[in-house]
C-alpha positions in Angstrom: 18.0 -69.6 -66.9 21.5 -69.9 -67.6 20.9 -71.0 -71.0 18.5 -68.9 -72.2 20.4 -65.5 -71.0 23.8 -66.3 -72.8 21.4 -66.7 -76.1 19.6 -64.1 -76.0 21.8 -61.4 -77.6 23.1 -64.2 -80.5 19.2 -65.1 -81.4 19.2 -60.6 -82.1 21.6 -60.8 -83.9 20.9 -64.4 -86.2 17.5 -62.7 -86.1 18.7 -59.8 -88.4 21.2 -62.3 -90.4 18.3 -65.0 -91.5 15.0 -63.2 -90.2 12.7 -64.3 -87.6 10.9 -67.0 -89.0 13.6 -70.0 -89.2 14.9 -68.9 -86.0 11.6 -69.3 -83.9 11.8 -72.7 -86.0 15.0 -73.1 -84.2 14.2 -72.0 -81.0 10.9 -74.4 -80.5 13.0 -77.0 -81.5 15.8 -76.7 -79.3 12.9 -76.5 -76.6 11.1 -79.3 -77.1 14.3 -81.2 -77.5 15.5 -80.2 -74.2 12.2 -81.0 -72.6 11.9 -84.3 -73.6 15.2 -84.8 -72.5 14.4 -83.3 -69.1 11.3 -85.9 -68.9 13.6 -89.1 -69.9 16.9 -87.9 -67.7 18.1 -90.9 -65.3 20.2 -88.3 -62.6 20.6 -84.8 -61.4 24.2 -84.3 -64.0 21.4 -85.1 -66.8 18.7 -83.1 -65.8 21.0 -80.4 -65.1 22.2 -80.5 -68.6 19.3 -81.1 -70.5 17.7 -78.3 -68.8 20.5 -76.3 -70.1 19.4 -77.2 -73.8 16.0 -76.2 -72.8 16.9 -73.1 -71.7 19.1 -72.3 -75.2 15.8 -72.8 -76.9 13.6 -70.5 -74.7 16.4 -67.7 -74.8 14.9 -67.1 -78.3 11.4 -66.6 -77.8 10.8 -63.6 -76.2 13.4 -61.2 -78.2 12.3 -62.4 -81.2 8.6 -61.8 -80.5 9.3 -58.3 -79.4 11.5 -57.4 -82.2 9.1 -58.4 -84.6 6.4 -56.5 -83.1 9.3 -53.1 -83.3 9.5 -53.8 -87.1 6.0 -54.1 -88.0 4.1 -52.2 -85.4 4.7 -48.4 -84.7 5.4 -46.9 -81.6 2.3 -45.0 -80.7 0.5 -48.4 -81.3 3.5 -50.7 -79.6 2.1 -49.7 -75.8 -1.3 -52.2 -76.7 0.4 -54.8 -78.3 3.6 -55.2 -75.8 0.9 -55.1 -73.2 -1.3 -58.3 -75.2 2.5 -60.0 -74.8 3.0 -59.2 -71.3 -0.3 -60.3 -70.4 0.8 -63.7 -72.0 3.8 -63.4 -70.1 2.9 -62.6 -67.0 0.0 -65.5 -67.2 2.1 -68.9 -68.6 4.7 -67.1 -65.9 2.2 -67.9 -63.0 0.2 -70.7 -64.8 3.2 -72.7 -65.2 3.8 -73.0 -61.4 0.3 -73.7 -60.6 0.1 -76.8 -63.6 3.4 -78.6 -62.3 2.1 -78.1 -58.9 -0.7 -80.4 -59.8 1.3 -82.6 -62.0 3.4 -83.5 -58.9 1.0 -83.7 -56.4 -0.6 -86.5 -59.2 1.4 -87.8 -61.6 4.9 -88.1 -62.0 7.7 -85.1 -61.9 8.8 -86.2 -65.3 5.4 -85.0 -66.9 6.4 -81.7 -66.2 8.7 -81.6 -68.8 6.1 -84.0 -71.4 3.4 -81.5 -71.5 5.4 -79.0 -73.1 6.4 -81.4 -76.2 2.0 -80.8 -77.8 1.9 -77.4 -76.4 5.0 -76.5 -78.4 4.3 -78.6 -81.4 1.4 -76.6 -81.8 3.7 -73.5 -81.4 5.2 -74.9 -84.0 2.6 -75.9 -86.4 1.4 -72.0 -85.8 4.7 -70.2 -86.9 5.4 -72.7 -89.7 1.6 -71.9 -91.4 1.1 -68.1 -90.7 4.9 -66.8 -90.5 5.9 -65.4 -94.1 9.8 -65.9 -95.1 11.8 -63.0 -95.6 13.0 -63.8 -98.8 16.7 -62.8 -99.1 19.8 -62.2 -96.0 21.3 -59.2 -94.9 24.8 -59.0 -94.4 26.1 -59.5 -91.3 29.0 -60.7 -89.1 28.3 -62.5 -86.0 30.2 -62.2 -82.8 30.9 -65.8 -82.0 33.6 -65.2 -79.9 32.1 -62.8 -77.6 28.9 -65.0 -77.2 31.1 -67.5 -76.3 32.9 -65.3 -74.1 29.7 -64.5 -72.5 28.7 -67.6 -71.5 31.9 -68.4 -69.7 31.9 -65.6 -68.1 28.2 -65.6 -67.3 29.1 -69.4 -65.8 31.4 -69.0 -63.5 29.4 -65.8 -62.0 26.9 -67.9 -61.0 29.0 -70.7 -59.7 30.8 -68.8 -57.8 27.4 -67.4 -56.1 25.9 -70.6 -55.6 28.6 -72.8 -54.4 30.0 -69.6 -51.9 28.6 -70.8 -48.2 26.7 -74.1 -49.2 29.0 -75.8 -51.3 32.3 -74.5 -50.5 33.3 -72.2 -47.6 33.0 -68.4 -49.3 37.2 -67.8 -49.1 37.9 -71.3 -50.6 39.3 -71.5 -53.8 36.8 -72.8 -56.0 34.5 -69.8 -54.6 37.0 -66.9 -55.2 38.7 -69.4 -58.6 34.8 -69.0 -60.1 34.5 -65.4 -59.0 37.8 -64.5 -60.6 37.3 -66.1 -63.7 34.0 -64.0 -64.0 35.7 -61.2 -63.2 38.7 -61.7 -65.7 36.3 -63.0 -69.0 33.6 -60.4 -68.2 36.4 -57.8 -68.8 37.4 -59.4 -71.9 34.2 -59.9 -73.2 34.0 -56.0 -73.0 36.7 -55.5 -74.7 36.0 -57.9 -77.3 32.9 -56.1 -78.1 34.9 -52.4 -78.5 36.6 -54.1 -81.3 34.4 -56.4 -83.3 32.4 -54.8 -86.2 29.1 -56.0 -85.2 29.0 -56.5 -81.3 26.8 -58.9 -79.9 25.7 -56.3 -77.3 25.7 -53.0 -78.7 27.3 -50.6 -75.7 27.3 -48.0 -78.3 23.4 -47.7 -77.2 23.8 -47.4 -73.6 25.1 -44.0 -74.5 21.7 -42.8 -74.8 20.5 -42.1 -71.8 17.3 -43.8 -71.8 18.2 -46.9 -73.2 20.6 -47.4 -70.2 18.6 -46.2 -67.5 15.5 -48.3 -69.0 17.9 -51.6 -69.5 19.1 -51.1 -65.8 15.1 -50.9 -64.6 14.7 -53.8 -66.6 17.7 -56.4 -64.7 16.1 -55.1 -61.8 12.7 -55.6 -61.9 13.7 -59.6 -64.3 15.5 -60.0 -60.6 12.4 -58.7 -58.2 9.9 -60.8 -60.3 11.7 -63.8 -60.7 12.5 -63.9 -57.1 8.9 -63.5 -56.0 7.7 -66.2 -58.1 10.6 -68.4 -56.8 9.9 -68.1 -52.9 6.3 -67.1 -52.7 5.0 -70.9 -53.3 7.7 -71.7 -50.6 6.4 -69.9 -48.2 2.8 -70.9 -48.8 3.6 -74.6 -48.6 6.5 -74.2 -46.1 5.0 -72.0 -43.6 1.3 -71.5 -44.0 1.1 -75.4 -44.8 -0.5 -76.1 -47.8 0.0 -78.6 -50.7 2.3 -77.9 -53.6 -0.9 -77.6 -55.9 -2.3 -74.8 -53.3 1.3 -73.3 -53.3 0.9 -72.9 -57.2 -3.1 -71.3 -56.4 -1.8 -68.7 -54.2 0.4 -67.4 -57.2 -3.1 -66.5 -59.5 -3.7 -63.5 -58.1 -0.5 -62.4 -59.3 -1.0 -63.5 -62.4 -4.6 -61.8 -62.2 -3.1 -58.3 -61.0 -0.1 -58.4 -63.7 -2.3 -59.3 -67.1 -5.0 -57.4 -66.0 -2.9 -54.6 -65.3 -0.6 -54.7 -68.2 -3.1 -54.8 -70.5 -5.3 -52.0 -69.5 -1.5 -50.2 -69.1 -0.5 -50.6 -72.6 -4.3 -49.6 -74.3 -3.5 -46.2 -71.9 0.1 -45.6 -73.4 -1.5 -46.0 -77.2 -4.2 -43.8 -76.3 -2.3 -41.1 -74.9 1.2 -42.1 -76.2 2.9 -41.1 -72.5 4.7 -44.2 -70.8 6.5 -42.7 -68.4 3.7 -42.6 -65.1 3.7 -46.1 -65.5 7.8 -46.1 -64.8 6.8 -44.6 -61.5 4.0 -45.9 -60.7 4.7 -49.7 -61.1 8.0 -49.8 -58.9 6.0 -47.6 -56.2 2.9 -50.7 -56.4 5.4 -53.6 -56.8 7.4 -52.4 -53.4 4.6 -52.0 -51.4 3.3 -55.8 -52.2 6.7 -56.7 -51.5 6.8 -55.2 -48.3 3.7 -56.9 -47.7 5.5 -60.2 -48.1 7.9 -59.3 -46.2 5.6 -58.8 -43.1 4.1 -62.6 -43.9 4.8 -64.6 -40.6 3.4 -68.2 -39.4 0.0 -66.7 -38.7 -0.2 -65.3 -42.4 -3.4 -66.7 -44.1 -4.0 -67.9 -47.9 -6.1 -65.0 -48.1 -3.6 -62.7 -47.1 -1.3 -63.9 -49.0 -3.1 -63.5 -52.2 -4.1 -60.2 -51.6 -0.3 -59.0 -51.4 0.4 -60.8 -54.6 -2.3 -58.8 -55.9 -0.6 -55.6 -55.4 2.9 -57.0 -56.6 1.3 -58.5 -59.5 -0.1 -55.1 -60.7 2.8 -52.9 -60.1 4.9 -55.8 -62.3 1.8 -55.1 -65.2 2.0 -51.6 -64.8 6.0 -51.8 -65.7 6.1 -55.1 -67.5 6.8 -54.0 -71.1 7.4 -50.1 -70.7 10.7 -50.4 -70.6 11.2 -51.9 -73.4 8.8 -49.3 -75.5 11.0 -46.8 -74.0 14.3 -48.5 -75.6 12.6 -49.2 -79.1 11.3 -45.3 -79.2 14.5 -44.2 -78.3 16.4 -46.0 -81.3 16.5 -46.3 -84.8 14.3 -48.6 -86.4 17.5 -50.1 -87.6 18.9 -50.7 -84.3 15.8 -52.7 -83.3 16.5 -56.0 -83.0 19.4 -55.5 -81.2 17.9 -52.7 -79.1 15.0 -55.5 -78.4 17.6 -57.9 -77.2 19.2 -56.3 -75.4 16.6 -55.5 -72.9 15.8 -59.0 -72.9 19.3 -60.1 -71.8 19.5 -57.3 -69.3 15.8 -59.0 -67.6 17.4 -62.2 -68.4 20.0 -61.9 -66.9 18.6 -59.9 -63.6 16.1 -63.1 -63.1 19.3 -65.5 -63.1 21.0 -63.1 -60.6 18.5 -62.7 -58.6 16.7 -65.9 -58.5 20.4 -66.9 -57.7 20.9 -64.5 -55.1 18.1 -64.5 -52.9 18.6 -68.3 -53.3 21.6 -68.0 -51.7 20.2 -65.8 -48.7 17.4 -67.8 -48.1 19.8 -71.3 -48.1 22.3 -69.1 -45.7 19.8 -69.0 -43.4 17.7 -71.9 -43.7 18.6 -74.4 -40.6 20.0 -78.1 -42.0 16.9 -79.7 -39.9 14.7 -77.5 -42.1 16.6 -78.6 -45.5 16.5 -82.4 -44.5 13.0 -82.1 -44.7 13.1 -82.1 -48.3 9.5 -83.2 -50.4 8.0 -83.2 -46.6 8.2 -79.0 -46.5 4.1 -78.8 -46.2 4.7 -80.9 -43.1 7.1 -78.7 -40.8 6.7 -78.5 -37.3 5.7 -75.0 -35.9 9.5 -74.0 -35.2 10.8 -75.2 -39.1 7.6 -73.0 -40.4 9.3 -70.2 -38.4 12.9 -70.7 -39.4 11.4 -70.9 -42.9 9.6 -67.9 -42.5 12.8 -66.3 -41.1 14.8 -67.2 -43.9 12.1 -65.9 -46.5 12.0 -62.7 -45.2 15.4 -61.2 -46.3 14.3 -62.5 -50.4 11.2 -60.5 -50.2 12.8 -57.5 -48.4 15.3 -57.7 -51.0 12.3 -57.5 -53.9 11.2 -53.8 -51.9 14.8 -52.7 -52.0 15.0 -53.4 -55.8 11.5 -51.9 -56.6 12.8 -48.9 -54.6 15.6 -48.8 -57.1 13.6 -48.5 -59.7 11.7 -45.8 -58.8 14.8 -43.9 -58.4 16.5 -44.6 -61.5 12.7 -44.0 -63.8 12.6 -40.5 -62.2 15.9 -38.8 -62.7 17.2 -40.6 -66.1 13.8 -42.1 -67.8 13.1 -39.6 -70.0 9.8 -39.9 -72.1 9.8 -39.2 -75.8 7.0 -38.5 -77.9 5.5 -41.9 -79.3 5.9 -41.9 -83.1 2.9 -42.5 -85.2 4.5 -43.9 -88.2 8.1 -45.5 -89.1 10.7 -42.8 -90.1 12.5 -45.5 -92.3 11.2 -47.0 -95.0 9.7 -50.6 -94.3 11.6 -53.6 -94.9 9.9 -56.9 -97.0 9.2 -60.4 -96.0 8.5 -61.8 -92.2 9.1 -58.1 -91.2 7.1 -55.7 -93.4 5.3 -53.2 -92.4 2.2 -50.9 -92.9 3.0 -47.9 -94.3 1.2 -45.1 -92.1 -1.9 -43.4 -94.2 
């Protein structure tokens, strides 16, 4: 997670430098790399890094999909394609779970990481045969110091978070040492950005109001989702008792509810070309299934479980890519890629925080006879399924306070502006041309 959020805004930006093509190149690469790396590592300090790597190729994927749908696609007709993604999205985000389930249950861990080397080389193969080149570079300086900045800063963050109360006692001085340093290179990658020509992560744009308010939905809703997936299959395996394969079943409905919905969703928005019900809406849906999880105790069935991922799942379809067709409708085509990017880091970058976060509630409160069960979780005696359910609780509770959120900010700054049906700038050539409007 780590290393795909500090790359996010750099892959915008090389994006508009090189074009899209040779940087999906790059990014598939770098993940495939990683992954076999993940399946060979020896101890946790490897696995930890090479999962890193792994995560510095994935940080590219998903901004530039979405900016080359901005370039090429206009905005009245953006609503069905960015739903087609987030149905993709939402899917692999749920299918992924549910496949290393069964790996582990029967094969080895390490295979977790091997299956991803054919289904990326064919990734590969794809973008290499039917991706054109842009043909010629654009001018532009890259911000090397403030990504690097970023990281660091972005680093010690979650350190700081994670080793406060497990690790280190939360007034030790490694805790507040990390937390400082975030503090401290945070502020300075701030002001780095006010003085570089070309900023990594353009501020200028969270002057519109919009683009902030729909960047701030989307770090909250990256930290609701992210944490749902994360502690749902805990629960189901921890408390209700089932195997890590069933833990990763529980999770379709989810997936069912969010591609269903976010396709339907984004057919809607091109048809009528308004957005904004579904900024109110979805939080409304994604809080109540939350809530629902929240009420989940030792007596909680599969069944019922499933039917409040249902709910969760749609309200995250209904919102899923809105936000970010809110962002590219409220900027220049020019500003795209990085507009694009930045949304991405901001959901990026809310699903490190919050799968982080509610990580650290959930361990706070999570008994050390509980912990030492370790593999053995489906196997807890009736009072560890309770203190597991107890420790849950606050994650998913968490989830309805963030969906709440969301609802708030969507109705007073989310303002909705007429989806465009052609490009008011003239097209660009190469892997990011576009149709000219009739």
């Amino acid at each position: 997670m780590l290393g795909s959020t500090v790359t996010v805004p750099l892959y915008g930006k090389l994006g508009d430098v090189h074009g899209r093509k040779p940087l999906f190149i790059v990014a598939i690469t770098i993940f495939l790399v990683g992954s076999a790396l993940c399946g060979a590592a020896q101890n946790m300090v490897q696995l930890v890094v090479f999962r890193a790597i792994q995560g510095v190729g994935a940080g590219g994927l998903f901004p530039l999909t979405l900016a080359m749908v901005g370039m090429i696609v206009p905005p009245r007709d953006r609503g069905r394609y960015q739903g087609l993604i987030g149905s993709v999205f939402a899917a692999a985000s749920i299918i992924g779970p549910l496949i290393g389930g069964f790996i582990v249950d029967n094969t080895s861990w390490r295979w977790i990481f091997y299956v991803n080397l054919p289904v990326g080389g064919l990734a590969l193969i794809v973008i290499l045969i039917t991706m054109p080149k842009r043909p010629y570079k654009q001018q532009h300086s890259i911000d090397w110091l403030g990504s690097g900045i970023l990281a660091l800063g972005t680093t010690a963050l979650l350190l700081g978070l994670v080793w406060g109360g497990r690790d280190y006692p939360w007034l030790s001085g490694p805790v507040l040492g990390s937390l400082a340093a975030a503090v401290v290179l945070l502020a300075t990658f701030a002001l780095v950005e006010t003085r570089v020509p070309e900023p990594i992560l353009p501020f200028d744009l969270l002057r519109n109001p919009t683009v902030a308010s729909s960047v701030a939905c989307m770090a909250l809703v990256g930290m609701a989702m992210f944490g749902t997936i994360s502690f749902v299959p805990l629960f189901v395996q921890g408390v209700i008792g089932t195997s890590a394969t069933s833990s990763g079943v529980v999770l379709t409905p989810l997936m069912l509810g969010a591609v269903v919905t976010s396709f339907v969703s984004g057919q809607i928005v091109s048809r009528t070309g308004r957005y904004r019900p579904n900024t109110l809406i979805g939080p409304v849906l994604l809080g109540a299934g939350e809530l629902l999880l929240w009420r989940m105790s030792v007596n909680t069935t599969n069944a019922e479980a499933a039917r409040n991922m249902v709910l969760a799942g749609i309200g995250l379809g209904a919102m899923m890519q809105i936000f970010v067709l809110s962002v590219q409708n409220s900027v220049a085509r020019s500003q795209m890629g990085t507009a694009t990017a930045l949304t991405q880091f901001s959901r990026s970058i809310g699903a490190t925080l919050g799968v982080t976060l509610m990580g650290v509630i959930v361990n706070q409160r999570l008994p050390a006879s509980v912990r030492a069960e370790g593999v053995a979780i489906h196997r807890l005696p009736e009072a560890g399924r309770a203190a597991l359910a107890s420790a849950l609780h606050p994650a998913f509770l968490a989830a309805a306070c963030l969906s709440a959120l969301v609802f708030v900010i969507s109705l007073f700054w989310v303002r909705e502006a007429p989806l465009r049906q052609g490009f008011e700038e003239d097209a660009v050539v190469g892997d990011e041309a576009s149709p000219q409007p009739a």
